[in-house]
C-alpha positions in Angstrom: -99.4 -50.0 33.0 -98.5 -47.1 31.1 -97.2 -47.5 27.3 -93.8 -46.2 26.2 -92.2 -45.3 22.9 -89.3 -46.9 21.0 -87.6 -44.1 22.3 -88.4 -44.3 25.7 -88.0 -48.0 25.9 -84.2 -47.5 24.1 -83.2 -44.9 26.6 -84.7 -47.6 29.7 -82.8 -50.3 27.9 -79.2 -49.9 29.5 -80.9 -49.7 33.5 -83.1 -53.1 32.3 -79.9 -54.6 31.0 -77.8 -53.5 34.0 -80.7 -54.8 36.7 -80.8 -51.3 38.5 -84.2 -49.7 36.9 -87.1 -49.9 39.1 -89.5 -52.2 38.9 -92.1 -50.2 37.0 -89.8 -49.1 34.6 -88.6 -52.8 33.6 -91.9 -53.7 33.8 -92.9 -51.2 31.0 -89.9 -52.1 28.8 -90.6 -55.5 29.2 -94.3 -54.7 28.3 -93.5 -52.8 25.6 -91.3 -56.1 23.6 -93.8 -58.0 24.0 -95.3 -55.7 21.3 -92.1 -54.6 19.5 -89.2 -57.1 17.9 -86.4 -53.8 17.2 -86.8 -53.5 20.7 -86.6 -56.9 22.2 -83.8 -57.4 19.4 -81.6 -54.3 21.3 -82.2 -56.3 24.3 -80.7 -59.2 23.5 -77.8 -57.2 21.7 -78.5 -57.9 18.3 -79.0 -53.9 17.7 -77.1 -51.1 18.5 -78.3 -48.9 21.0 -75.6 -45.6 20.6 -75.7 -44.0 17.3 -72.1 -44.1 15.3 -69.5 -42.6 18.3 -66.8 -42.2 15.5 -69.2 -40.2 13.3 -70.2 -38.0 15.9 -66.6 -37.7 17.0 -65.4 -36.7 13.8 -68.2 -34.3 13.3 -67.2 -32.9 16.9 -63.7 -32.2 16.0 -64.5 -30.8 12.7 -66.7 -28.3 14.9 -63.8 -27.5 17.0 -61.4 -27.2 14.4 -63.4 -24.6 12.4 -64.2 -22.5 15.8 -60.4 -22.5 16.4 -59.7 -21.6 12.5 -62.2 -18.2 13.4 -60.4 -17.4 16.9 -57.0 -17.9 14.6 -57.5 -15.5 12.1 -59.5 -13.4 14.7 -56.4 -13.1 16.7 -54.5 -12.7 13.8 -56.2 -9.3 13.0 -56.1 -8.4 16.6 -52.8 -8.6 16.9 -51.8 -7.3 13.7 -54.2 -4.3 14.5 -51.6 -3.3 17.1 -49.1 -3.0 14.7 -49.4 0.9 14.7 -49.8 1.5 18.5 -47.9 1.2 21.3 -49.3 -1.8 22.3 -47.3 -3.4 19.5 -45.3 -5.6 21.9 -48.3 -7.5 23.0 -48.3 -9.5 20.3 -44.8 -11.1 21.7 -47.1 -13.6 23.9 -50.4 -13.1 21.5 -48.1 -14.9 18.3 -46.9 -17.6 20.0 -51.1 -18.3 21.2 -51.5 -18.3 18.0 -48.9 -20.8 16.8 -50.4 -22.9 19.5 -53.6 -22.7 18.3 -52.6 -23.4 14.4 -50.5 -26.3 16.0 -53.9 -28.1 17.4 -55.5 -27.3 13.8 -52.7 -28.1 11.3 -50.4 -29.9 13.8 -47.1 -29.4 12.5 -48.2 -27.8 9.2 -48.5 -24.9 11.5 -45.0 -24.6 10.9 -45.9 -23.3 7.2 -49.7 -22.7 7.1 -49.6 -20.3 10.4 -46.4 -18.0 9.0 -48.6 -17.6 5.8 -51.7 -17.0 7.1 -49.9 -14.3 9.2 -48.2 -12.7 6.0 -51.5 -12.6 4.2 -53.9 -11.7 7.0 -50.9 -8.5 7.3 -51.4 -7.8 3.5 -54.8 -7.6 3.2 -55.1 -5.4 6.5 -52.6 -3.0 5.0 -54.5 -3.1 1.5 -57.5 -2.6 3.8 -55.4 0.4 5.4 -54.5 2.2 2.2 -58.4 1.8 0.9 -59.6 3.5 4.1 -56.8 6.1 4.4 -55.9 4.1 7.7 -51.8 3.1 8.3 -49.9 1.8 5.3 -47.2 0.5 5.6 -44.2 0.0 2.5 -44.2 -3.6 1.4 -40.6 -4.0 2.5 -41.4 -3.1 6.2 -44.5 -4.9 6.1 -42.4 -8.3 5.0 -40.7 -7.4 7.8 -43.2 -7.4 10.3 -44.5 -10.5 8.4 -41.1 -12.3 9.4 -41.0 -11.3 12.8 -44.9 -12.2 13.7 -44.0 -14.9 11.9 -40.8 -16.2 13.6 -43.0 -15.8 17.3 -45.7 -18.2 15.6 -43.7 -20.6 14.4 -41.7 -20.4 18.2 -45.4 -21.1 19.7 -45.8 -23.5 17.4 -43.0 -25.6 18.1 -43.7 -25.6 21.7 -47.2 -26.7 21.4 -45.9 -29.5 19.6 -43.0 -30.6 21.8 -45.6 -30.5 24.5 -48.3 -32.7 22.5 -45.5 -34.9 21.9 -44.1 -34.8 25.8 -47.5 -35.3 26.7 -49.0 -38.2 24.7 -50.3 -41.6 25.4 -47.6 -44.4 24.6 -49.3 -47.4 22.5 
C-alpha cells in the first residue's frame, strides 16, 4: 500500500466521506489515520477541511477592486487624452464606463469620488501638458471639461446603480 501525506489524505477526504473514491484510495486514507489523529479528526468532522472562504473572499474582492481602481484611472487618462483630438466625442460612451466601473468600487460614492477623480486626473494631465510643452488648457475651460466628463460619469454611474439595485437578490 502506498503512503500518503496530510495533504494528500485531506484532499481524498471529501471522496472517502462521500463513498465514491475508489477502493485503493480509501484504503490509503484509511491507512494513513490509523497513523495520524488531525486526520482521522477531519474525518469525523471535528476539523475543518476548507481554509477560511470569507478570508479568501475578502482578499478576492480586495484584488478586484484594486485592478478596477487601475483600469479607472487608466481610462480616465485615456479618455481625457482625447480631449485635444477629434476623437473627443468618444469619451460620451467611455465616461459613463467609467461611472460604471467607480459604481462597482465605491458603489454610490461614485457619485462624488468618480467626478473628482475626473477633475483631478484632468488637472494633473494639463499640469503634465504645460511641463512638456503639450496642450494646456485655461483653468476655466478645463473646469469646464471637468463638469461635463463629470456629469457623463456621474450619468453612468447612476445607471449602474439602478441596475445593481434592479437586479439584486431579495432577502
Amino acid at each position: 500500500m502506498t503512503k500518503i501525506t496530510c495533504d494528500m489524505c485531506m484532499d481524498l477526504l471529501p471522496l472517502v466521506r462521500d463513498g465514491i473514491a475508489s477502493a485503493d484510495s480509501e484504503a490509503a486514507v484509511r491507512q494513513h489515520m490509523e497513523r495520524c489523529p488531525t486526520c482521522k479528526a477531519a474525518l469525523e468532522g471535528e476539523l475543518p477541511q476548507t481554509p477560511d472562504s470569507r478570508r479568501v473572499y475578502q482578499k478576492l474582492v480586495k484584488h478586484i477592486r484594486l485592478m478596477a481602481l487601475l483600469i479607472l484611472l487608466f481610462g480616465l487618462c485615456f479618455g481625457l487624452s482625447l480631449s485635444g483630438d477629434g476623437d473627443l466625442f468618444y469619451n460620451v460612451w467611455l465616461m459613463p464606463l467609467l461611472g460604471a466601473i467607480g459604481y462597482g468600487i465605491f458603489r454610490w460614492k461614485a457619485l462624488w469620488t468618480v467626478p473628482l477623480l475626473v477633475t483631478l486626473v484632468h488637472f494633473a494631465m494639463n499640469a503634465l501638458g504645460l511641463i512638456w510643452e503639450g496642450e494646456f488648457l485655461p483653468w476655466n475651460a478645463q473646469l469646464l471639461w471637468s463638469f461635463y466628463y463629470s456629469l457623463f460619469a456621474v450619468v453612468g454611474t447612476a445607471i449602474a446603480g439602478l441596475i445593481h439595485f434592479a437586479l439584486r437578490k431579495e432577502h
